[in-house]
C-alpha positions as CSV (number, residue, x, y, z in Angstrom):
1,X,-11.6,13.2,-6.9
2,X,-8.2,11.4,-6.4
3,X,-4.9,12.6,-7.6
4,X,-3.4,9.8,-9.0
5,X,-2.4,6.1,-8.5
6,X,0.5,6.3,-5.8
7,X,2.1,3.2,-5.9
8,X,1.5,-0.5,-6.6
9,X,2.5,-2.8,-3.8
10,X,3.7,-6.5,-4.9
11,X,3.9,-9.0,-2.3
12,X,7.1,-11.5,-3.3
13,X,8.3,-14.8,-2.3
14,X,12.1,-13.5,-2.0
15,X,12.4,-10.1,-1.0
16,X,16.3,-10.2,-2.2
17,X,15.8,-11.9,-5.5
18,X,12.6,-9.4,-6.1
19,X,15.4,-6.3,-5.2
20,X,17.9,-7.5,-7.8
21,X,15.3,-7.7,-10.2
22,X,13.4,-4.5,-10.2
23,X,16.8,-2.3,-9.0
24,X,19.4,-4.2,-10.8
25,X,18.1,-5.8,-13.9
26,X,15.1,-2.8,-14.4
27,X,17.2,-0.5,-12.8
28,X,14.9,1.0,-11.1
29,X,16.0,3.9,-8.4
30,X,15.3,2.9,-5.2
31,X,13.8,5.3,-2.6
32,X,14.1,5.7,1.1
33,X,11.4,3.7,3.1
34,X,10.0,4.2,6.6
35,X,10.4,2.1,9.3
36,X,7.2,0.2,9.0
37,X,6.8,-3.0,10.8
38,X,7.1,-5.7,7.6
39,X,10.2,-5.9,5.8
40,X,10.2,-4.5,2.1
41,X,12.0,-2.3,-0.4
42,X,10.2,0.9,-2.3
43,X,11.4,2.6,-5.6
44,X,10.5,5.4,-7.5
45,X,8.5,4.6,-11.1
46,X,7.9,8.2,-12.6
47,X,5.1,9.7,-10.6
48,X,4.2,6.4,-9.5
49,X,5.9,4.5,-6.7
50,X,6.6,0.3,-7.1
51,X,7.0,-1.1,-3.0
52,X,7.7,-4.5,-2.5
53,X,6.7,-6.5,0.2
54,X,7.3,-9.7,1.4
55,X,4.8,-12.3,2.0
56,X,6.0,-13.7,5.1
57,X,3.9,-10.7,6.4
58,X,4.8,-10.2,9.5
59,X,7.3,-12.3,12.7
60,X,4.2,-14.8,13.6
61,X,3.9,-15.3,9.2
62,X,0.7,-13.8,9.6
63,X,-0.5,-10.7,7.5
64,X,-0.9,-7.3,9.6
65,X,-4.7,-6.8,9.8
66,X,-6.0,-4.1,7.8
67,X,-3.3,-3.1,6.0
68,X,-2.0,-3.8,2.8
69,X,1.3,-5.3,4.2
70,X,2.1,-8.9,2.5
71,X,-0.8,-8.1,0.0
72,X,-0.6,-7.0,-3.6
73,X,-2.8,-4.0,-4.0
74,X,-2.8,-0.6,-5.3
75,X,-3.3,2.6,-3.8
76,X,-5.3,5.8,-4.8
77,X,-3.8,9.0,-3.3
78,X,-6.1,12.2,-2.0
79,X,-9.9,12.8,-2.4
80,X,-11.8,13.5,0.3
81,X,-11.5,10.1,2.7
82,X,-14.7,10.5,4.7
83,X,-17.1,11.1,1.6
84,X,-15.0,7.6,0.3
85,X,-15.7,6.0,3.2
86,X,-19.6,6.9,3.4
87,X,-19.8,6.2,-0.7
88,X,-18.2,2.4,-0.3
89,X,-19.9,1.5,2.9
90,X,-23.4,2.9,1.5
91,X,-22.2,-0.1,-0.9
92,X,-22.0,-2.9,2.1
93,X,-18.2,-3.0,1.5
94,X,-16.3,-3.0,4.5
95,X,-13.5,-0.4,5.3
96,X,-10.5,-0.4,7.4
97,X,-10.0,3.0,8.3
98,X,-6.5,3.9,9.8
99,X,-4.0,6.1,10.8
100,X,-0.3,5.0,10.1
101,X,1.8,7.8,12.4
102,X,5.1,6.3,10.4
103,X,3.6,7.8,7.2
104,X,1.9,10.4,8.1
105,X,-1.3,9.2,6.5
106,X,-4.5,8.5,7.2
107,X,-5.6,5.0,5.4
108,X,-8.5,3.3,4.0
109,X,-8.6,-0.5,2.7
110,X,-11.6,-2.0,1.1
111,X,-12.0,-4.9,-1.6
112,X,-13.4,-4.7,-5.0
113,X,-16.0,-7.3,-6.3
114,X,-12.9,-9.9,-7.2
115,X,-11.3,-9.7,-3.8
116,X,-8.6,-7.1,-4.6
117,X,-7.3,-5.0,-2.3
118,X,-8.0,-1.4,-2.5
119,X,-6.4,1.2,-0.5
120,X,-7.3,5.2,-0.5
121,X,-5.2,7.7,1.5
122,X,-4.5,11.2,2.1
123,X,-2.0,13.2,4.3
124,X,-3.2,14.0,8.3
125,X,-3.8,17.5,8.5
126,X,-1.6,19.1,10.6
């Protein structure tokens, strides 16, 4: 159903200090980000991506609802979103479905039984 495990988003106390670590010390390769609207820094891990966030969130501190900004979570890439949508709803999980035009993507967030943050997304169709 999906295709993989995209990227793992970490939410960090220092966005700098988090920067040096994972491009400097890890030496990870750092990867063009789009302008989204909390600060953060993305690398490439493989076929995986690593994005850091920071937790300030957003201007007002406040996390941007629905979206995994400021959050630690994961995200699973592809599948068919609607049939995900009907399968964890069906479940009485709530879902934040979106579209994020700076992406390209259409996005779902849910939580798992321990309060993670899930996200699912796949391409818009053009």
């Amino acid at each position: 159903m999906f295709e993989g495990i995209h990227h793992i988003s970490i939410a960090v106390d220092d966005l700098e200090e988090a920067r040096d670590f994972y491009a400097g010390l890890l030496e990870l390769a750092e990867i063009d980000r789009p302008p989204l609207p909390n600060p953060g820094y993305w690398f490439q891990v493989g076929v995986c991506q690593l994005h850091l966030t920071g937790k300030s969130k957003a201007e007002n501190g406040h996390r941007i609802p629905g979206t995994g900004a400021g959050e630690t979570h994961f995200a699973l890439m592809g599948g068919d979103l609607e049939a995900v949508k009907r399968r964890i709803e069906s479940a009485g999980i709530s879902v934040k479905d979106g579209i994020n035009a700076a992406i390209g993507m259409r996005q779902l967030f849910f939580r798992d039984p321990s309060n993670n943050l899930v996200e699912v997304f796949a391409p818009l169709d053009s």
